[in-house]
C-alpha positions in Angstrom: -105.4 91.3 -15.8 -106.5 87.6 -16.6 -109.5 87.6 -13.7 -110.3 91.1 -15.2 -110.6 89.4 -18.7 -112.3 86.7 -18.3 -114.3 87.0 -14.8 -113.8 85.0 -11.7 -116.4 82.5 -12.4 -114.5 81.7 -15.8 -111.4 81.5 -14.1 -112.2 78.9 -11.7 -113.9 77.0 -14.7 -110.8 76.9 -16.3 -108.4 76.2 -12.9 -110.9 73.4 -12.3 -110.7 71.9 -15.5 -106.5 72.3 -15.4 -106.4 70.5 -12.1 -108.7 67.6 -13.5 -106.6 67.4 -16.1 -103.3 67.8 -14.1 -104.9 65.6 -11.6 -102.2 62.6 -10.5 -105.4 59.5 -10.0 -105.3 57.7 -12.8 -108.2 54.9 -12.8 -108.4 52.7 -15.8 -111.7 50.2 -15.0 -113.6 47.2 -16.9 -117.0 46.2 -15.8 -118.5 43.3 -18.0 -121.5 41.5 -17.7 -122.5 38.0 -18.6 -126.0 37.2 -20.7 -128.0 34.2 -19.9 -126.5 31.5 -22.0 -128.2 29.4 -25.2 -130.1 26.1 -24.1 -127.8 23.5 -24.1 -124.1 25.9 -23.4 -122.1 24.9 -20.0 -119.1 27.0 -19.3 -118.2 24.2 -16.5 -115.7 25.8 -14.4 -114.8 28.6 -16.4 -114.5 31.9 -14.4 -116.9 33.2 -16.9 -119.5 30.9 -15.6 -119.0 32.9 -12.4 -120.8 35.4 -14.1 -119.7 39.5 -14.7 -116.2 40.9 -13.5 -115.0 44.1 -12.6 -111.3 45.0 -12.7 -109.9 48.3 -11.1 -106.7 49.8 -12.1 -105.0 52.4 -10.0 -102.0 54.3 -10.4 -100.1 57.8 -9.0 -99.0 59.3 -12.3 -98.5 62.1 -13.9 -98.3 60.7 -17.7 -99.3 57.8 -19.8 -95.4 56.5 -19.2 -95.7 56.2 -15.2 -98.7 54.1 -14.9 -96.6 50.8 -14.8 -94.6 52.4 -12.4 -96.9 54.0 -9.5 -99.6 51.5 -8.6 -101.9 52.4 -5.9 -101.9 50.1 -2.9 -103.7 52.4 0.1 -107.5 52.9 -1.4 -110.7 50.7 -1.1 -112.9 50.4 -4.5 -116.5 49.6 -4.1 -118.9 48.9 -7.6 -122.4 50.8 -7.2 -125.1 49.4 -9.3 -129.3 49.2 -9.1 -129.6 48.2 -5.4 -125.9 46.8 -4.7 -122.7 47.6 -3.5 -119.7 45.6 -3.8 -116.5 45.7 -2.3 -113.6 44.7 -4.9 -111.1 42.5 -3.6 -107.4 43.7 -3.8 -105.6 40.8 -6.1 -101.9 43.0 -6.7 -100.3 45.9 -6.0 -102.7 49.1 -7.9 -105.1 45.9 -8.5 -108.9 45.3 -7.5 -111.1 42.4 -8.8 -114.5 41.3 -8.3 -116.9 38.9 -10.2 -120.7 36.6 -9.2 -119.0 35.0 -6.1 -118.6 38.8 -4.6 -122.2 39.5 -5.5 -121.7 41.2 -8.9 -124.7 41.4 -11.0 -125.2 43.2 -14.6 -128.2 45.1 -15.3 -128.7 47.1 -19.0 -129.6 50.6 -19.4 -128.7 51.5 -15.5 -125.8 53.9 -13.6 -122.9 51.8 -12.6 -120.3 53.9 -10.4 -116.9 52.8 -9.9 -115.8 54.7 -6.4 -112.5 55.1 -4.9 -111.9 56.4 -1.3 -108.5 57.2 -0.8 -108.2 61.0 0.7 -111.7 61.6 -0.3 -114.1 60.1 -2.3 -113.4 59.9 -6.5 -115.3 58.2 -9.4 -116.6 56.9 -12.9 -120.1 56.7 -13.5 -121.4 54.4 -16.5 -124.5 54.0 -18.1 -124.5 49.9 -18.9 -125.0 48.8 -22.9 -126.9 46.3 -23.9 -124.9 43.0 -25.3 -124.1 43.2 -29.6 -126.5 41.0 -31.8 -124.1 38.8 -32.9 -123.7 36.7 -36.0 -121.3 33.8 -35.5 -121.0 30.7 -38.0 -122.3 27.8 -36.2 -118.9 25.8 -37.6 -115.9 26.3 -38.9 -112.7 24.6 -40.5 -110.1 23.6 -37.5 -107.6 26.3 -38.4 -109.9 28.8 -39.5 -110.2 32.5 -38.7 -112.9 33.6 -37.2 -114.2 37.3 -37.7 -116.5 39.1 -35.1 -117.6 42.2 -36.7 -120.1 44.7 -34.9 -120.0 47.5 -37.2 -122.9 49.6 -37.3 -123.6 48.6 -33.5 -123.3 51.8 -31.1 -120.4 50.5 -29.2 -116.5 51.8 -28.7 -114.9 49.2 -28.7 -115.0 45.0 -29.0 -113.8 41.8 -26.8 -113.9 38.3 -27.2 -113.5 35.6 -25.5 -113.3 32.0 -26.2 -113.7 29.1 -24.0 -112.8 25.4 -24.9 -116.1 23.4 -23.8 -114.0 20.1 -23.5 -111.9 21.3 -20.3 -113.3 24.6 -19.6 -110.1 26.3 -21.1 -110.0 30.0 -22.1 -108.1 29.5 -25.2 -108.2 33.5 -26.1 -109.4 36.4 -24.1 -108.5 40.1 -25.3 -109.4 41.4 -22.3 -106.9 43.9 -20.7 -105.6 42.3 -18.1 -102.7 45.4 -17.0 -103.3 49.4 -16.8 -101.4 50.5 -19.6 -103.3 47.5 -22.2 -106.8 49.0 -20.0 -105.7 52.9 -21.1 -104.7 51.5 -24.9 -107.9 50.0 -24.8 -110.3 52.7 -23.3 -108.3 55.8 -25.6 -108.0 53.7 -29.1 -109.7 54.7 -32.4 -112.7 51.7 -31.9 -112.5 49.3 -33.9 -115.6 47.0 -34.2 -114.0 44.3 -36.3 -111.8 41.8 -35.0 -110.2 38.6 -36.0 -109.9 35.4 -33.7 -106.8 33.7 -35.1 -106.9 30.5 -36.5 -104.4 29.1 -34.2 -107.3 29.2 -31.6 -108.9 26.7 -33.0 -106.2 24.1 -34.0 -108.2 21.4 -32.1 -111.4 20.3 -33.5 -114.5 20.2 -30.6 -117.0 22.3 -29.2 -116.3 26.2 -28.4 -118.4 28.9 -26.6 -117.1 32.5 -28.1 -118.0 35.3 -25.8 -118.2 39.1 -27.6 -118.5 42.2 -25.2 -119.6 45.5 -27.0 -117.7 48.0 -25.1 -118.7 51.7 -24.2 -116.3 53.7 -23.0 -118.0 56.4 -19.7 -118.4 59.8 -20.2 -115.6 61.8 -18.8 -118.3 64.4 -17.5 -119.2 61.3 -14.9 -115.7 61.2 -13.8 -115.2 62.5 -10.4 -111.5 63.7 -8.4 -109.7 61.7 -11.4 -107.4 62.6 -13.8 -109.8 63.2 -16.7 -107.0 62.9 -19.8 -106.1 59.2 -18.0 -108.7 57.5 -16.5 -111.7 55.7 -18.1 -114.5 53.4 -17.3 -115.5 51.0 -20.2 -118.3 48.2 -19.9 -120.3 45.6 -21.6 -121.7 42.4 -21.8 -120.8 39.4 -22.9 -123.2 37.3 -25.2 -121.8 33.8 -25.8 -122.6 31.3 -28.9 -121.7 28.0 -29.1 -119.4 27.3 -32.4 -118.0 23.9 -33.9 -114.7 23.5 -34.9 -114.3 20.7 -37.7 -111.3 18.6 -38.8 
């Protein structure tokens, strides 16, 4: 009665869609990029000075509560981008990494495909942003807050980063850095203001912030995932130099 109600091409619309949503992949994936930085900014041996990185979460789950608890270990993940392939390295169990030493390059406005092969081939296609006009204070107070605000920008989501120039230290990175922060992330309301605390920046010195617009991938890109869990987001980091006073 339901194929004679709503026609067999319908009905296989609507089994298709059921088993993408039903569908037990879960990939949660971060591709970021790096600008060229200001005249004058060294990163020193900060991985960020590596350039971009990809990360590649993987888990066998049927809900938002197992994806701690089913990591993916048997699959190879390659990133596709404008004339490059790279293979991402396995770094822990349900875990693939990659950054500038593997090759990794950022390139605005292009397709970026995040592909899986494990039984088959599955993936997330993105269409790169361009990094956020920024407007940082040049100094601030040691102790201060400091508020990154991209409102009105076309972006999902924000990061930040921020690397002590001294020694090279990341002293605050909101970066995901597990599957479950990655889906909070990638499924969260978007918020484009942020605040750095201002226990950051307890010592005074030199700083370089780094702020990543995020845009999240368009679910209709997604391929052999489970739609309602996995996501793709990606940006690129523009970096300012900032001077923390007594």
């Amino acid at each position: 009665m339901i194929l004679l109600l709503l026609g067999c091409a319908d009905f296989l619309a609507i089994a298709e869609a059921f088993d993408d949503l039903t569908n037990p992949l879960v990939v949660q994936a971060s591709y970021l990029g790096v600008e060229p930085l200001p005249e004058g900014l060294d990163l020193g041996e900060n991985t960020w000075a590596n350039g971009g990185a990809a990360h590649v979460l993987m888990a066998d789950a049927g809900s938002v509560d197992d994806l701690e608890n089913a990591p993916i270990t048997d699959a190879s993940v390659v990133l596709e981008g404008p004339g490059t392939t790279v293979p991402m390295r396995s770094d822990a169990a349900g875990s693939w990494v990659a950054d500038g030493t593997d090759g990794l390059a950022w390139s605005p406005g292009d397709d970026a495909s995040v592909t899986v092969t494990r039984d088959g081939e599955h993936s997330l296609t993105l269409t790169t942003p361009e990094a956020p006009d920024l407007d940082i204070p040049e100094q601030i107070a040691s102790g201060d807050v400091l508020i990154i605000d991209l409102e009105g920008q076309e972006f999902d989501n924000v990061l930040v980063t921020v690397v002590r120039l001294a020694d090279g230290v990341t002293v605050y990175d909101s970066t995901p850095t597990d599957i479950t922060a990655l889906y909070k992330l990638t499924h969260s309301a978007g918020e484009l203001t942020t605040e750095v605390p201002g226990s950051v920046f307890s010592e005074p010195g030199a700083y370089a912030v780094g702020v990543a617009g995020l845009v999240n991938a368009d679910p209709e890109e997604y391929e052999g995932v489970n739609l309602a869990l996995s996501a793709l987001t990606g940006g690129s980091l523009q970096f300012a130099g900032l001077a923390v006073g007594p």
